[in-house]
Each structure stands twice: as C-alpha cells, then as structure tokens.
C-alpha positions as CSV (number, residue, x, y, z in Angstrom):
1,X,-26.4,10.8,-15.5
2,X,-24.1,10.9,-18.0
3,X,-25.6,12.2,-20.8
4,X,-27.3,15.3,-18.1
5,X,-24.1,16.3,-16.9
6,X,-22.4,16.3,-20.5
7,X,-25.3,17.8,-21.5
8,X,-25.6,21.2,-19.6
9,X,-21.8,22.0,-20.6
10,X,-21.2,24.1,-23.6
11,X,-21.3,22.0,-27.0
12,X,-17.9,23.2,-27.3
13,X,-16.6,20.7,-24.1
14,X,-18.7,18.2,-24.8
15,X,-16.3,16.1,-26.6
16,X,-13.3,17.0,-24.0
17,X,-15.8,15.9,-21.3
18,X,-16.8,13.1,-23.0
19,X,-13.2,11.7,-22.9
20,X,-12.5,13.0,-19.0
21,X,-15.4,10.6,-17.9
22,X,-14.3,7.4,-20.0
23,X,-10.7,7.9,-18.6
24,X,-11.9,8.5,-14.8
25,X,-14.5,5.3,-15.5
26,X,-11.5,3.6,-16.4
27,X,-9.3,4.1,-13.4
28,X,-11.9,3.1,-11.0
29,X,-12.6,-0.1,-13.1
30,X,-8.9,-0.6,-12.5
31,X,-9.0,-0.1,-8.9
32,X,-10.9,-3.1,-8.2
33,X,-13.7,-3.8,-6.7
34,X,-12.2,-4.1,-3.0
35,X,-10.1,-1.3,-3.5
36,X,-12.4,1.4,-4.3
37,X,-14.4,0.2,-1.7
38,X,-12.4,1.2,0.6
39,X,-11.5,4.5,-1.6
40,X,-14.9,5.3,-0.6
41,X,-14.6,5.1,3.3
42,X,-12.1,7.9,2.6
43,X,-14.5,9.8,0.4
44,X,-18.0,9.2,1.9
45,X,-17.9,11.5,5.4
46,X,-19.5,10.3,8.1
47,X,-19.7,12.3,11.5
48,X,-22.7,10.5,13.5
49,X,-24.4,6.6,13.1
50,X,-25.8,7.1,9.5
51,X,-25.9,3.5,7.7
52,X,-24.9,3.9,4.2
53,X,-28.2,3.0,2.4
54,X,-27.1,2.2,-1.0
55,X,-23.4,1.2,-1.7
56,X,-23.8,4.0,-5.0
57,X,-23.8,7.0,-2.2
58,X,-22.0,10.1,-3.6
59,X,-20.5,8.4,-6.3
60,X,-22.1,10.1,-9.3
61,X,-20.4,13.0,-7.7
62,X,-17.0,11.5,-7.2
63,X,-17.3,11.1,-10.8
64,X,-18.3,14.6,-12.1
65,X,-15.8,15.9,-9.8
66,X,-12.8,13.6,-10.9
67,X,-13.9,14.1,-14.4
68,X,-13.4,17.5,-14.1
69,X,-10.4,17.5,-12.8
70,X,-8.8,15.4,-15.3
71,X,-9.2,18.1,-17.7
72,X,-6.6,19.9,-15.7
73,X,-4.6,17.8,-14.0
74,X,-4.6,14.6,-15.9
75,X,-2.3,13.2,-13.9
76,X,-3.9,13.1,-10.8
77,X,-3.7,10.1,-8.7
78,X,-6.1,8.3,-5.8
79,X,-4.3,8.6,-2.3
80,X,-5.8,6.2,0.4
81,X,-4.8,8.1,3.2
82,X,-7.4,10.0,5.9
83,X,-5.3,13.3,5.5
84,X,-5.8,13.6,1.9
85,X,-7.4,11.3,-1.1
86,X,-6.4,12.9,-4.1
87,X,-2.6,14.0,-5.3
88,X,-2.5,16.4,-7.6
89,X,1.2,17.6,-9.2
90,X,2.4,16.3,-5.4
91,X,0.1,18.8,-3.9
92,X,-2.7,17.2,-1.6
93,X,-6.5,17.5,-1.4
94,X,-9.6,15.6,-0.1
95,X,-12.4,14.9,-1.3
96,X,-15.7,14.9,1.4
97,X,-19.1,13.7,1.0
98,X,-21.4,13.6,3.6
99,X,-23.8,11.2,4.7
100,X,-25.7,13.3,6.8
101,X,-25.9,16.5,4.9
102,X,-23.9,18.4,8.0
103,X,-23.3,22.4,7.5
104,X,-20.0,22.8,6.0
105,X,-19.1,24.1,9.5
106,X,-19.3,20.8,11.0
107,X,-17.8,19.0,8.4
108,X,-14.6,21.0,8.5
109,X,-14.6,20.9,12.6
110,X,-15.0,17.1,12.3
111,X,-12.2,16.5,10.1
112,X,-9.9,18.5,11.8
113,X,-10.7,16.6,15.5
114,X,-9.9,13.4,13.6
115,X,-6.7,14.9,12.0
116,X,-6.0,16.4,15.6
117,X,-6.3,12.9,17.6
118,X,-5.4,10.5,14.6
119,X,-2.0,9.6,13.5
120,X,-1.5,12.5,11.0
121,X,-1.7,14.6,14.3
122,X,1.7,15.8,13.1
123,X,1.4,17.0,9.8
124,X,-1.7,18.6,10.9
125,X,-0.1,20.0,13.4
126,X,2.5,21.0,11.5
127,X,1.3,21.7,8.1
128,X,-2.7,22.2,8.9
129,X,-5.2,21.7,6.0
130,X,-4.2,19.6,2.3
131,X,-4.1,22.4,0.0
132,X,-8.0,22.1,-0.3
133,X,-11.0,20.7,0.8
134,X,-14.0,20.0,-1.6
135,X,-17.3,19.5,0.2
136,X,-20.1,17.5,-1.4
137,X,-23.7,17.2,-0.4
138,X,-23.8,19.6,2.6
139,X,-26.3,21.2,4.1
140,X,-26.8,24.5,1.6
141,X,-30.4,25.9,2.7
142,X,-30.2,29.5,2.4
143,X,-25.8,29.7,3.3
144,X,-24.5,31.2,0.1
145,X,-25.2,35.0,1.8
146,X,-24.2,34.2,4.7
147,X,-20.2,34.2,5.7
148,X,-20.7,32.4,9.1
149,X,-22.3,29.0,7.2
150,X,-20.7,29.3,3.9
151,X,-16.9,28.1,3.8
152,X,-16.8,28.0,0.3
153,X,-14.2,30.9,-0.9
154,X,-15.4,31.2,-4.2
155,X,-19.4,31.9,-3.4
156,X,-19.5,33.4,0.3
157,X,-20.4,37.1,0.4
158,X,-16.1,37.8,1.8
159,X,-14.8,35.8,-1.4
160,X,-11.6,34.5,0.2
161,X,-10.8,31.9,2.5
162,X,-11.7,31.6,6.1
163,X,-9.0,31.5,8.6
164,X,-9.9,27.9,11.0
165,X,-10.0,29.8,14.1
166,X,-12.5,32.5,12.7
167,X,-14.8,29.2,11.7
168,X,-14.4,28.1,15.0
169,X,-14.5,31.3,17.1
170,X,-14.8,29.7,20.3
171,X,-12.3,26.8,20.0
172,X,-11.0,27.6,23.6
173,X,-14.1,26.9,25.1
174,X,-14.3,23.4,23.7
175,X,-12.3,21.1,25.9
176,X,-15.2,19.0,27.0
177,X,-15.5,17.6,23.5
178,X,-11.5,16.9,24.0
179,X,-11.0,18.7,20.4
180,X,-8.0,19.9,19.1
181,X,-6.3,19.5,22.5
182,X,-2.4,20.3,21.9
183,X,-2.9,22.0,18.4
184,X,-3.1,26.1,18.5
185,X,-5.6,26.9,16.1
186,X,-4.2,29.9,15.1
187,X,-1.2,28.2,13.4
188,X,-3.4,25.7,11.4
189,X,-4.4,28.9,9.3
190,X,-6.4,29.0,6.0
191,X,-9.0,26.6,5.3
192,X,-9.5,26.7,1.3
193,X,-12.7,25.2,0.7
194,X,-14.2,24.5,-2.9
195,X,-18.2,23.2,-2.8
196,X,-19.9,21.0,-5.1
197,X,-22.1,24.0,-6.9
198,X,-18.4,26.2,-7.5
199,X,-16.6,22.7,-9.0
200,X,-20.0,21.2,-10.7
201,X,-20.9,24.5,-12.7
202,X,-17.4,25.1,-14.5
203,X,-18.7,22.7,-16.7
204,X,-21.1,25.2,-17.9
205,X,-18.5,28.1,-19.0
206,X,-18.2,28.9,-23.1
207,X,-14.7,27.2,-23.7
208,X,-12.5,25.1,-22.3
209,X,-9.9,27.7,-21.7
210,X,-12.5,29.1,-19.4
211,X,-12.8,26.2,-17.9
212,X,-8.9,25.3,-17.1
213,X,-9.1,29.0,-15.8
214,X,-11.8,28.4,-13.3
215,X,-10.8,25.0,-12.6
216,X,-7.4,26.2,-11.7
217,X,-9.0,28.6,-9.6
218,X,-11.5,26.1,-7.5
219,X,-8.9,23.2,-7.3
C-alpha cells in the first residue's frame, strides 16, 4: 500500500511523503494497542448493524489521510472525543469512515442526530459542525454532478459548502425519527465537507508547495 500511494505522487514529494507516513506509523505504534482500538470506534462510522469484518477496516485510509496532513499540520493531535477526533492548531475536525458505504447525505444526518441527542448536544447546539468533516468510503456512484448527493465543497457542480438545512430540506417533517428535536437547523449553518478523492489526490500535484496550498484548502 505503501509503496502505491508514495508512488502515484510526484517524484518531487516522494521523499516528504516518505517521512509523513513513518512519523504517523509511529504515533499509532505509540498509542497502544488498546488505545487505538478504541481511536477507531471514533473513526470507523457505523449507522445500521454492520459487523466489522476485519479489525484493518478503513485504516489504510486513516493512514494516507493523516499522512497527508502531517505535511501541513505536523502538529496535529488524536482527540478521543465523538464531536471531533483530530485537533489541528486547536481547531477541531473528524474523521468518518463508513462501514456501510451510506451517501454522504446520510452520513452527515447521522452524525448530527447523535451530536443532537448525545452529550455534546451543547456545543452542537451552540457551535454546530468541527470546522470540517472528511468522509471516507461513501457511497460515490455517479454523485460528483450532482449537488443534492455530493457534500463535498471542493468537487460538487456549486463548489462551496452546503448550508445543513439545504442538505436536509425537510428537517421539519422529521419528528417521528425524534431528530434534531430542540436544535434549529438553520443556526447549525455550514457543513464543510472534504471526501476521500479531494484529500487522497493532492498527493498527486507537481510540488509540495502545491500541495500545502491545496491541503490548506481541503483541511
């Protein structure tokens, strides 16, 4: 996996890349065992009964991504909270992967009933969305043209962030499914959401200028 993803960068990043994976490798080495176990119930999204069938689910991808982030914000840390799992220069993101391949629609509905009804009701409340979401393995069949399915900001046809109660445009017909209940959707506001293809690909710009450029951009 390695040498593939190192391998469709430029030869120019290579080496830069090289050193972003060792150093990521590292801190999860670090983590423990037990530790990034449970890292991973706050990275691996689950919205239905879906059995995790191999305890190496989505983590080639938590890799790539973290690896690529490093080469911008070295300093980034792991939160282990359901609100956000990454810190980044004491700005908050998470980090989804889902097990069931759900639209990216889904995912961010999903998130945001759990946010609503869990004890970060508050800050969601209050504050909304971290500063971004990054969506991995969702459903992606034909969505890049298509504004209603794609969330992503930097590949959807409008090329800016969706509002959350434009995703959701009926959210005030939802009270049988309880979500949201208390929370006025139209103060939440902006969802920014970065998917796997926008984050994996920077690795495939000319220089690694381009890349902090882009990757300041995505994350």
């Amino acid at each position: 996996m390695r040498r593939f993803f190192i391998g469709q960068a430029h030869v120019g990043v290579r080496d830069d890349l090289q050193r972003s994976m060792d150093e990521v490798a590292r801190r999860i080495v670090e983590m423990g065992e037990e530790r990034f176990a449970e890292y991973l119930q706050l990275y691996r999204y689950l919205t239905g009964d879906v059995q995790v069938s191999s305890p190496q689910l989505g983590v080639r991808d938590l890799w790539k991504w973290l690896s690529l982030i490093h080469l911008l914000e070295p300093e980034w840390q792991f939160t282990e909270s359901e609100y956000s799992n990454l810190e980044l220069q004491s700005e908050f993101i998470h980090l989804l992967y889902s097990l069931r391949q759900d639209p990216m629609r889904d995912l961010v509905f999903d998130f945001a009933e759990r946010m609503a009804k869990g004890h970060h009701r508050p800050v969601f409340k209050t504050h909304g969305f971290p500063r971004r979401l990054v969506l991995g393995n969702t459903y992606r069949e034909d969505v890049r043209e298509d504004d209603d399915e794609n969330l992503c900001e930097h590949c959807r046809p409008a090329q800016q962030a969706p509002l959350f109660h434009q995703i959701i445009p009926d959210i005030g017909h939802t009270d049988s499914r309880g979500i949201l209940q208390g929370v006025d959707p139209n103060r939440v506001g902006e969802v920014r959401i970065t998917c796997h293809d926008c984050l994996h690909d920077v690795r495939t710009l000319p220089d690694l200028d381009a890349i902090l450029k882009r990757l300041g951009e995505v994350i």
